[in-house]
N, C-alpha and C positions, 0 to 999 in steps of 0.2 A: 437537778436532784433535790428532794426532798432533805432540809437542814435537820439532823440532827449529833450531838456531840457521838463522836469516833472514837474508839481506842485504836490499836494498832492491830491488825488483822486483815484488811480491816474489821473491826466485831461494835456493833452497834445493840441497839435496845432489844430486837427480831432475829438479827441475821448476824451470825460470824463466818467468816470464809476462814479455813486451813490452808496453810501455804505447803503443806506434805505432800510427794508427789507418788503416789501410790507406797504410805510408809515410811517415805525416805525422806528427815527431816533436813529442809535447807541449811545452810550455812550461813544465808544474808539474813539480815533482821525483815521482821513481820512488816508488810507495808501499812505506811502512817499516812493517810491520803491529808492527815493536819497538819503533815509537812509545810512548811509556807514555800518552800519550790516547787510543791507538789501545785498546790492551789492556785498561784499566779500562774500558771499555765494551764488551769481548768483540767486541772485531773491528769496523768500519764496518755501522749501519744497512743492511737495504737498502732498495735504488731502481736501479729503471730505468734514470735519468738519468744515476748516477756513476760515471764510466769508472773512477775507484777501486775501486768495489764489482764491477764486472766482472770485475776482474783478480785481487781476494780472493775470485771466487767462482771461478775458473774455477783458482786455487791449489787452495782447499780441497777441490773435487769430485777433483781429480786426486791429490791427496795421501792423501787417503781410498780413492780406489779402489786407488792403489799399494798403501797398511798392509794394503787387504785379501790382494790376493794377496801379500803377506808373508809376512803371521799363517796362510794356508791352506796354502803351501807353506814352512814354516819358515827362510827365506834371501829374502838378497837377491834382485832381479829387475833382470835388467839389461836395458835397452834395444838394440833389435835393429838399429838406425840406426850406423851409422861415418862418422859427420860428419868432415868434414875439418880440421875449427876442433880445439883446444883443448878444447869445449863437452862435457862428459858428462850436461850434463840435456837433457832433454825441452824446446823450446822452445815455449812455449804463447802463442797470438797471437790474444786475444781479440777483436779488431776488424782482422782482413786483408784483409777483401774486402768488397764493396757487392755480394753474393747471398744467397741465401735456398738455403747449403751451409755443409755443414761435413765435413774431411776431415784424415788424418792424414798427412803427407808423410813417407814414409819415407828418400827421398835427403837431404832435407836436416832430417831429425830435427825437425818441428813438427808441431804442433796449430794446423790454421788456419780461424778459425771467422767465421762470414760475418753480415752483418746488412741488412738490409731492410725496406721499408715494409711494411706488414699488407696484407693483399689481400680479407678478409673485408668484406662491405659493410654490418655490420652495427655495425662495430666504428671508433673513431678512427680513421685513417692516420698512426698513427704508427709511430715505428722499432722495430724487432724486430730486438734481438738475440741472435743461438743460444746465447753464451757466459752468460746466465741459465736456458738451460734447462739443468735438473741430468741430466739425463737422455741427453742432445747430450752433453754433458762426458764421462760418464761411457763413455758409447757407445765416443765416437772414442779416449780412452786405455787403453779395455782393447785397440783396434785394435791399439795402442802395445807395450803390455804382450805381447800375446797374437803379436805381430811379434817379441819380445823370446825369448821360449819357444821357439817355432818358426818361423823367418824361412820356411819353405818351403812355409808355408799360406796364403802370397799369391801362390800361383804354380796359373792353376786349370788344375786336370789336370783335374777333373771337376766338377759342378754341386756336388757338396757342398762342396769345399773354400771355396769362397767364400762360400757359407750358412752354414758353421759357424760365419765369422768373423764374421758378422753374428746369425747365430744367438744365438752367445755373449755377442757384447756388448753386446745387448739383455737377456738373462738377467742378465749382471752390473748394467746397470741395473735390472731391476726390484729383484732381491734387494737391493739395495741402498736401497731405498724402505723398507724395511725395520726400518733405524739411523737412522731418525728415530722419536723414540717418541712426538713429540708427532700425527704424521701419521697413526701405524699406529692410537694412541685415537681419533681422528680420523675413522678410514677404518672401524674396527670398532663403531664409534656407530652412523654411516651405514649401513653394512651389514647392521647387527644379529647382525653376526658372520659374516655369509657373505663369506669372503673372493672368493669370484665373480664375486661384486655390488658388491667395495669399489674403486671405479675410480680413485681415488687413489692405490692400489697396484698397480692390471693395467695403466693406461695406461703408454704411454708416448711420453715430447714431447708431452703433452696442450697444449700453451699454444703450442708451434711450430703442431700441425694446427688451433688454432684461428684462427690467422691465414691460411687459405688461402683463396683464394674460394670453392671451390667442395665446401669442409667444416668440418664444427663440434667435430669429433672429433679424438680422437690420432690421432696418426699409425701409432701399431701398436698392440698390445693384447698383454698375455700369456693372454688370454682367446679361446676360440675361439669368433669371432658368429656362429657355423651352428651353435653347441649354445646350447641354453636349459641353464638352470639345474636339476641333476639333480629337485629339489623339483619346478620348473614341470613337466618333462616328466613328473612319476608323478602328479598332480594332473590335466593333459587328457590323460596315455596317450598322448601322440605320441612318434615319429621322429623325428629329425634326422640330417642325414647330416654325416657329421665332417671336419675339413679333413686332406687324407692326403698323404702325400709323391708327387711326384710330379715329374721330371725335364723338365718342361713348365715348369716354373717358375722366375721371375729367382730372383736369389742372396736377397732381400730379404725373398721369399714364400717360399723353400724353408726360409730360415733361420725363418723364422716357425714354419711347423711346430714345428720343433726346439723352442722359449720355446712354446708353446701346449703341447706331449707334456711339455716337465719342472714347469710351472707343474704340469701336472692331475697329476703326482707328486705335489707341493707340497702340491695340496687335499688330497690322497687322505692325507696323511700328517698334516696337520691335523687331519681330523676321526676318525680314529682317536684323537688324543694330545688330542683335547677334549670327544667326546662323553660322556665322566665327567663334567668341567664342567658341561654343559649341564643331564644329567640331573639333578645334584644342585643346581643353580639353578631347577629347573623340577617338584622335586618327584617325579621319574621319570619324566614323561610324555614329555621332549624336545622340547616344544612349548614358545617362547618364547613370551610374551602381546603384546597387541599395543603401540606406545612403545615408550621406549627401553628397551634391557636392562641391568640394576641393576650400579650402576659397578664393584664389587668383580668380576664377571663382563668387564666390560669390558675391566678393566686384568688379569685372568687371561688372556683372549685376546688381549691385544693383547703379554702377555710369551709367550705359547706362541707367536704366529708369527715374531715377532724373533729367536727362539730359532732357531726351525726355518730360517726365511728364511736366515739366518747358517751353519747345515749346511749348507742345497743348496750355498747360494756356494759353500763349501768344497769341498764334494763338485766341485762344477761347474769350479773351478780346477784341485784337484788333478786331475782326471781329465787333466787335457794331458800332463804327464808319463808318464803310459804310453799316451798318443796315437803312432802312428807318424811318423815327422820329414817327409813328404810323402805328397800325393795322400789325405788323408783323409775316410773316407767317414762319414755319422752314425751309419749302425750302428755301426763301427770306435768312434768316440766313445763311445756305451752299452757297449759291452765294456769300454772304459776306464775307465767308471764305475764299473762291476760292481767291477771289477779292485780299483781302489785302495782303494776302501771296501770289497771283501770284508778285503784286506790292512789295512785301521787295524782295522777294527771286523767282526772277523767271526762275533761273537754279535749278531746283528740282530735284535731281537726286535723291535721294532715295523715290520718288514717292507719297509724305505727300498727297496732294491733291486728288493725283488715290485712293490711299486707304479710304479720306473721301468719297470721290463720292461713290467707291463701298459700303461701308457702310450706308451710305443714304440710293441707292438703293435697298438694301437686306431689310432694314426694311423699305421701302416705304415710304419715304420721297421724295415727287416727287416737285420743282419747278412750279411755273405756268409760262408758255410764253417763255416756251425755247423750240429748235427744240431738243433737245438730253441732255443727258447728259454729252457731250464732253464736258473737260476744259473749251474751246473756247466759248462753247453756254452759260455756266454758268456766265461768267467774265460779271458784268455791265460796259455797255459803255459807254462811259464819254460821255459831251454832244455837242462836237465836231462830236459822233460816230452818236448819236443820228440822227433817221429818222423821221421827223415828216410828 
């Protein structure tokens, strides 16, 4: 975790977490994570059952996702809320509501996250609550965050603005699956390396959509279920047809798209910067054997995606800043990508940009007012370029 001094709440510079569980104020004291029993054991245990660990978790996931967009955008990030109080953090309220929701309150500057019996029938009925899924946390304070940047992208002028912001902060979740190293060895054991197939990393609220009745799955995927795996399909020679943008669609699904087209970035940029790995693990054939694959290979791929995982985010943050301040469309977004990454790094040699673009264009994310899809047409022109 990211140092900075704590009061008891925990309630820091950003973020305060409430220990009330829908109104109903505790009886123990506010947790002190500068407890010195707290600390030599590296924070509280977890479990399910402790409303303490709740509120240390639903600290840490937001505090993390804050330093991200920090460290991506070099400054501070201020919160887009004008709370009426005194209060300049984020109020985080782990246990608000007796639903099966979770949502960011902009009027009155909180995170308020809901919890419910399981509904799956296959499973206890016990309680679920959202403020343990890392994924939910992460979700609703980039809402936070990305309110903070541009307050006028919660205002929908058109089907993309409110997909973007779902788009996004699902993207910021997954990437963020990423900064656990023990998950990503984990998930690249599992997979055998194919980040596709590693659903410890593509889900997402895998442990929310398993409590529903009437599914056993996450709740979304940064994976698209209408393509098989580039391997399977050259193996039977079949088609798939791809999930494509389409103005038919709630904010939820359109945003989808968007996390489906930057994840197949993601792959695409993966196995360029690993297939040297592979081959020289494999003797040059590129054919894994069958088992596990040999751990020195493991802990190579599982530093190459953390690595890489940690650009997109970046990439995917800074892109807001040369976002337009309302009415934004996703192509508008991909330009913005172009943009600021062509501006930090504009010797690309392993080809970040080519592989957004192609991915854009396979799921049909098309720009308005550009003659092509070249770099060059995409990049806004500052207003020197500017033809009026």
């Amino acid at each position: 975790m990211p140092y900075e001094p704590l009061e008891a709440g925990p309630c820091g510079q950003f973020i305060k977490v409430e220990n009330e569980t829908e109104g109903v104020i505790p009886q123990r004291p506010l947790l002190n994570l500068e407890d010195p029993a707290i600390l030599i054991n590296n924070g509280l245990a977890p479990s399910t059952s402790d409303e303490r660990f709740q509120e240390q978790m639903a600290y840490a996931v937001c505090s993390l996702v804050h330093t991200a967009f920090r460290a991506a955008l070099g400054r501070q990030v201020v919160w887009g809320f004008q709370n009426p109080t005194d209060r300049n953090q984020l109020l985080v309220k782990p246990r608000a509501f007796g639903s099966n929701n979770s949502f960011y309150d902009r009027q009155n500057g909180e995170l308020c996250f809901g919890y419910y019996k399981s509904e799956a029938a296959d499973s206890y009925p016990g309680t679920i609550y959202c403020c343990l899924s890392h994924d939910t946390i992460a979700h609703e304070v980039t809402h936070a965050l990305l309110d903070g940047l541009r307050a006028h992208f919660s205002l929908p002028m058109s089907p993309d603005v409110l997909a973007l912001h779902e788009g996004f902060a699902d993207l910021v979740a997954v990437f963020q699956h990423f900064s656990y190293e023990q998950v990503v060895r984990t998930a690249i054991r599992k997979s055998r390396g194919n980040i596709s197939r590693a659903d410890l990393l593509t889900d997402i609220a895998r442990q929310l959509g398993q409590t529903r009745r009437d599914t056993k799955s996450a709740l979304r995927s940064a994976i698209d279920s209408s393509l098989q795996s580039v391997e399977r399909r050259r193996e039977q020679g079949s088609q798939t047809r791809r999930v494509c943008m389409t103005r038919k669609l709630e904010p939820h699904e359109l945003g989808g798209v968007l996390v489906v087209a930057v994840f197949e970035a993601f792959i695409t940029v993966f196995r360029r910067k690993t297939e040297r790995l592979v081959r020289l693990a494999t003797g040059g054939s590129g054919r894994l054997p069958p088992g596990d694959i040999p751990l020195d290979l493991q802990d190579a791929l599982a530093e190459k995606a953390s690595k890489l995982a940690s650009q997109f985010l970046n990439i995917c943050i800074r892109a807001i800043d040369y976002c337009p301040p309302v009415d934004i469309t996703l192509g508008q977004y991909l330009r913005a990508v172009i943009t600021a990454d062509r501006d930090l790094v504009p010797d690309d040699s392993w080809a970040y940009r080519e592989a957004w673009i192609d991915a854009f264009r396979r799921h049909k994310i098309f720009p308005a007012s550009v003659q092509d899809l070249s770099e060059e047409s995409l990049l806004w022109l500052s207003p020197e370029q500017q033809s009026f």
